[in-house]
C-alpha angles and dihedrals in degrees: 000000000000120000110269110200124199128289087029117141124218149160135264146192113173129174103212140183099209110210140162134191127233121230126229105265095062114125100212109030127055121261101276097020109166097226120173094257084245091068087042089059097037086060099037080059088045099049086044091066100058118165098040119107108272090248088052101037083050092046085044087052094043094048092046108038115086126251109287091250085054093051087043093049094054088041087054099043078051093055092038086049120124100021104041136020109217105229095184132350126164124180111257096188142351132197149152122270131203109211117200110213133196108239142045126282101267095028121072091326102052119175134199117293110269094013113092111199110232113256131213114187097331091321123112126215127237126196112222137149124254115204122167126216136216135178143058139330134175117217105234093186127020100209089051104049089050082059099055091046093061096049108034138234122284135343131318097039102146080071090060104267138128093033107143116221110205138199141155111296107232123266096019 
């Protein structure tokens, strides 16, 4: 892999799960619940409301929070950051995916209460979204973004995601 320095534009094409985890002090999910950040900001708008019926505090949220694209692309220049500074991305797709785990539901692979996850030959099955991300980035520090480079990007990427694909930005 050649050197990049930094302010170097470049390319991209990356095939994410984005996840978040929920802290301790949530009412409805349990302390480390791996929620799409969408949901996450969704319920962040909706907790921030407080009082308000819980029709009117949902239709408040919806109506405040930002399109799903716009909430993964800030949860990807996050994840980019510091390494990198994301110039342009636009989904290019987004999907469901289906994620096959060793273990049994209530062992290592607990579900929700109430809510068995379906198995498959002692693995059990997790629901997460797949999008996938092109456009332009520029390296902001070159240790770093090989870094970045060698681990991934997000969460789930012994199941192949987060791996960024390169090439020369046009026009650089």
């Amino acid at each position: 892999m050649p050197a990049l320095s930094a302010g170097r534009l470049l390319g991209f094409r990356v095939r994410l799960c984005p996840a978040v985890r929920i802290g301790r002090h949530h009412p409805r999910l349990a302390h480390g619940a791996e929620v799409d950040p969408y949901l996450a900001h969704l319920l962040r708008e909706e907790a921030a409301l407080g009082d308000m019926p819980a029709d009117a505090r949902r239709a408040t949220a919806v109506a405040a929070t930002p399109s799903r694209e716009e909430v993964y692309r800030d949860w990807l220049a996050a994840r980019l950051a510091p390494a990198a500074r994301l110039k342009e991305a636009r989904l290019v797709s987004l999907c469901g995916a289906r994620l096959w785990r060793k273990g049994t539901p209530g062992s290592t692979t607990s579900a929700p209460q109430g809510h068995p996850r379906p198995q498959h030959g002692g693995r059990a099955a997790i629901e997460r979204r797949m999008a996938v991300f092109e456009g332009t980035l520029e390296v902001a520090d070159a240790a770093a973004f090989a870094g970045l480079l060698a681990r991934g990007v997000g969460r789930h990427r012994a199941f192949g995601f987060g791996m960024l694909l390169l090439r020369g930005a046009p026009g650089a």
